[in-house]
N, C-alpha and C positions, 0 to 999 in steps of 0.2 A: 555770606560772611565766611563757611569756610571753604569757598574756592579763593578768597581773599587772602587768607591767611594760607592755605596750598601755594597760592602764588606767591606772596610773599617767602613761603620757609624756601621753597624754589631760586628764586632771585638769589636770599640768604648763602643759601648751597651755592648757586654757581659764582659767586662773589670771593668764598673762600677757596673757590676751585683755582678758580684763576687767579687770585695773589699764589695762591701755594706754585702753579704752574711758571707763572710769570719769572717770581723768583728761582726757580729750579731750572729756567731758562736760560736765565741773567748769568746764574752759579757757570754751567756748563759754557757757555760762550766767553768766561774769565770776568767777564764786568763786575762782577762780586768778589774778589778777589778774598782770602784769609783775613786780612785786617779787618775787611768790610764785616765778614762775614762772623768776628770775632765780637764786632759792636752790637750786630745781630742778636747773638747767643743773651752776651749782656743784656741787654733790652728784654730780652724773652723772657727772659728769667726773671727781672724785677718783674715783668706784668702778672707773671703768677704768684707771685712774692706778693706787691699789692692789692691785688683782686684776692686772695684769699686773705688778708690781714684786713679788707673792708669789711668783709665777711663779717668777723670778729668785733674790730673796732667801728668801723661806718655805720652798718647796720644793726648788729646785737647790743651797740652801744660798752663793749668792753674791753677795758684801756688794757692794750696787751704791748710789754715791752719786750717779750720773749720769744718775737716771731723767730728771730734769726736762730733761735736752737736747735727748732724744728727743722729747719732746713737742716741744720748739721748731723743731726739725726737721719735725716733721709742723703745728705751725703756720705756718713761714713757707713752707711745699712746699703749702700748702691754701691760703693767702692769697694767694702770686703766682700759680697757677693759677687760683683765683677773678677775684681783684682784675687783675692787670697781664695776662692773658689769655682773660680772660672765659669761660673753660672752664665746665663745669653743674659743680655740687656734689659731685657721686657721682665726677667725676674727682677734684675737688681733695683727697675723701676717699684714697681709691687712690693717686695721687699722694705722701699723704701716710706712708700705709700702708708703700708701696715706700720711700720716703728713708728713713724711721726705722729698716725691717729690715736696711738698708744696713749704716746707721749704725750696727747692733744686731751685724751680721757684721763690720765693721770694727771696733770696739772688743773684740767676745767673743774673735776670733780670735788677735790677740797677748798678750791677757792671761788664756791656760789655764793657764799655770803658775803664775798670781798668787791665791794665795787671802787669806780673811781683810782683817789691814788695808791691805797691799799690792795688793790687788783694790780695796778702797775707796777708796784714793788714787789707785791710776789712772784709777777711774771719775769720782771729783771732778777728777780735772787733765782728760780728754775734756769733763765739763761746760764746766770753764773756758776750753777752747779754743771751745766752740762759742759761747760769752757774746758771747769777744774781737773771733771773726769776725764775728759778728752787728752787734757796735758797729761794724764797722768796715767792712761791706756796703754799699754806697751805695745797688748797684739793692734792698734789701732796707728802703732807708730809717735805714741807720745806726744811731746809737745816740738818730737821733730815734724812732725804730720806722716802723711801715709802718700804715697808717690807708685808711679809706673803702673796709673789707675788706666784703662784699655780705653782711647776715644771711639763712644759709640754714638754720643750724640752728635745727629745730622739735621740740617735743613727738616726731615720728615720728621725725626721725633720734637724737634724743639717746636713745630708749628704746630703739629698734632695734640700736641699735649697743652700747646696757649690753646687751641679752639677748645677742648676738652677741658680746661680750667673754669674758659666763660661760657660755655656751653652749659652745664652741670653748675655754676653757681649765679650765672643768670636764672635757670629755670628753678634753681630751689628759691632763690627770693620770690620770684614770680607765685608758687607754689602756695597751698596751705600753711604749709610750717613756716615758709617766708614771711607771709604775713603777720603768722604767732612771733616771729623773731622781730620783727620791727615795732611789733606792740611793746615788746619789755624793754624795746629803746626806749619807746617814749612815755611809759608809765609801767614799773614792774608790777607795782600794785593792783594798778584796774587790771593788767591783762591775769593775775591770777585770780582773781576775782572772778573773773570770765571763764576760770576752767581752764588754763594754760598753764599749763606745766611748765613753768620757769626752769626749775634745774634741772629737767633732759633736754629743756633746747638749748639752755650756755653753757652742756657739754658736747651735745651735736653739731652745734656753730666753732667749736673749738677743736673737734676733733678732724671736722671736715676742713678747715681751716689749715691745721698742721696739716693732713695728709696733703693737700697743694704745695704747701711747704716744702715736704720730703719729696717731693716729685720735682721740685725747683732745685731740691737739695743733689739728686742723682743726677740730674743733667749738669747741676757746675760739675758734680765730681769727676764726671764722664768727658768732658769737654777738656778740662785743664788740668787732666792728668795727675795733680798734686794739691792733697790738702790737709789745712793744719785748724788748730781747735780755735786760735787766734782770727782765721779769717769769718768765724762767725759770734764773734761777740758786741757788745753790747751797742757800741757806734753800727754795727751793719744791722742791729733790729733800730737802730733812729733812721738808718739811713731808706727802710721801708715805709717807718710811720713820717715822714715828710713825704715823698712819695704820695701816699694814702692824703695826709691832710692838703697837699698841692694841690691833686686831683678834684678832690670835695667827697665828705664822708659821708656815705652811699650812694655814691656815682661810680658805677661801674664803668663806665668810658670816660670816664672824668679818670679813674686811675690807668686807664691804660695810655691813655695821653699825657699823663703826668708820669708814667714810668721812662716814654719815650725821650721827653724832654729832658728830663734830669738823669738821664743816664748816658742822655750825650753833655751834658752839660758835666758831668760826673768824668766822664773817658776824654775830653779836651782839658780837665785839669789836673793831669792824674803824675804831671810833674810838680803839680802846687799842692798838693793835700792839703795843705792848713787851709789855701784858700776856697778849695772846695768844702769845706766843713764849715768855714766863714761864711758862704753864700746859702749854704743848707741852713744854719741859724737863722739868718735873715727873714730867709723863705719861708721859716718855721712860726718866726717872729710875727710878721706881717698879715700869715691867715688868720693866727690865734688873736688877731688886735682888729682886723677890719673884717675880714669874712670868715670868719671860723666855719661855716658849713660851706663852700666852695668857691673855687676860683673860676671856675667853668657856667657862669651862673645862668648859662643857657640852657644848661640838664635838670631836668625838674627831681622833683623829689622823690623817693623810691614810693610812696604812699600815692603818689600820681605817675604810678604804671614805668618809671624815669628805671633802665636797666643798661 
């Protein structure tokens, strides 16, 4: 059994070797060009975006509409490190990592007793508070945003850091506490009954949750040079929980194929906005009436080993 799973983690490894190689191939021979590699970044970043908001919402069961602040948190904590301090990269990441987890403990911690749409609303009013300050940050650049941020993110960080998202939140579902955390999905009751400490694991699923976040947050900031408090409110935390409910909640490769698909589906309609937000409703519409628990319905369920 575990030369099994040796070979297996083996396979694993040289599977990510080689996409990572491949692509860093393609890049250097021009086949990848900027545009390409622009759709790339996008992509990467919703997966970490998704995969830690299943975390939250799939798995712990907790309706979060505030993922998008965390992110902004870990952009504008990777930007002034960068940019207005000239710190290396790998801080501004960290840097970015710690504010979000903060941010992830400060909002998880007073709202345990809030489930449902009462949990949803306080996570949409923390987004809107962190909009408000952001417009209203001066050293942060206001509500003109903050600009002439250093591109550091490459091909290496943006792939390193998707394996290291599913990496580290594949093995904590898998984990003891994974499993404490999938019980108070499905009953908060029995599992504290059972000795399970409910409110230090829906702020650890919340904190670890944000820090993915801020680590999605420092790569846009780092990639696209410019950001404002606008590009992370309310519509960019729906435009993760479709993402998340596409995929199927708690399917971990159910979201990373649904961040694929609709974020190219997102970047070929990015002259129509109304219509891409029309087609997200839909999308939105449709699992919540036929399959609410996934579209992918070949991924079993996290409770049957499904990662």
């Amino acid at each position: 059994m575990k030369e099994m799973l040796t070979k297996k983690n083996a396979m694993k490894t040289a599977g990510i070797l080689a996409i990572y190689l491949a692509v860093l191939l393609l890049m250097n021979l021009g086949v990848i060009d900027s545009y390409i590699f622009l759709n790339m970044v996008t992509i990467g970043i919703n997966i970490i975006l998704a995969v830690s908001l299943n975390l939250i919402t799939g798995f712990t069961g907790q309706f979060s509409l505030g993922h998008a602040a965390f992110m902004a948190i870990g952009a504008y904590a990777s930007a002034i490190l960068t940019a207005k301090l000239g710190l290396p990269f790998i801080v501004g990441i960290i840097g970015a990592a710690l504010a979000a987890a903060l941010a992830g403990v400060f909002i998880g911690t007073p709202t345990l007793r809030l489930k449902g749409d009462y949990l949803a609303i306080a996570t949409l009013g923390f987004g809107e508070i962190i909009r408000i300050v952001g417009l209203n940050w001066e050293y942060g650049g206001g509500a003109m945003g903050l600009n002439d941020i250093p591109r550091y993110t490459n091909w290496t960080w943006l792939y390193a850091l998707i394996v290291l998202t599913l990496v580290v939140i594949s093995n904590f579902i898998r984990s003891y506490n994974g499993r404490a955390v999938i019980s108070i999905k499905e009953d908060e009751i029995a599992s504290a009954s059972m000795g399970v400490n409910t409110s230090y694991y829906k702020v650890l699923v919340f904190s670890i949750g944000a820090l993915f976040a801020g680590i999605a947050g420092a790569l846009y900031a780092n990639y696209f040079y410019f950001i404002k408090p606008d590009s992370f409110g309310f519509m960019k935390s729906v435009d993760i929980l479709v993402i998340v409910v596409m995929g199927g909640l708690g399917s971990i490769r159910g979201s990373v194929i649904s961040a694929i698909a609709l974020s190219l589906v997102s970047l070929s309609l990015q002259s129509i906005p109304e219509l891409r937000m029309v087609i997200y409703a839909v999308i939105l519409f449709l699992m919540m009436v036929y399959k609410p628990q996934t579209l992918l319905s070949k991924f079993k369920s996290p409770l049957r080993k499904e990662a």
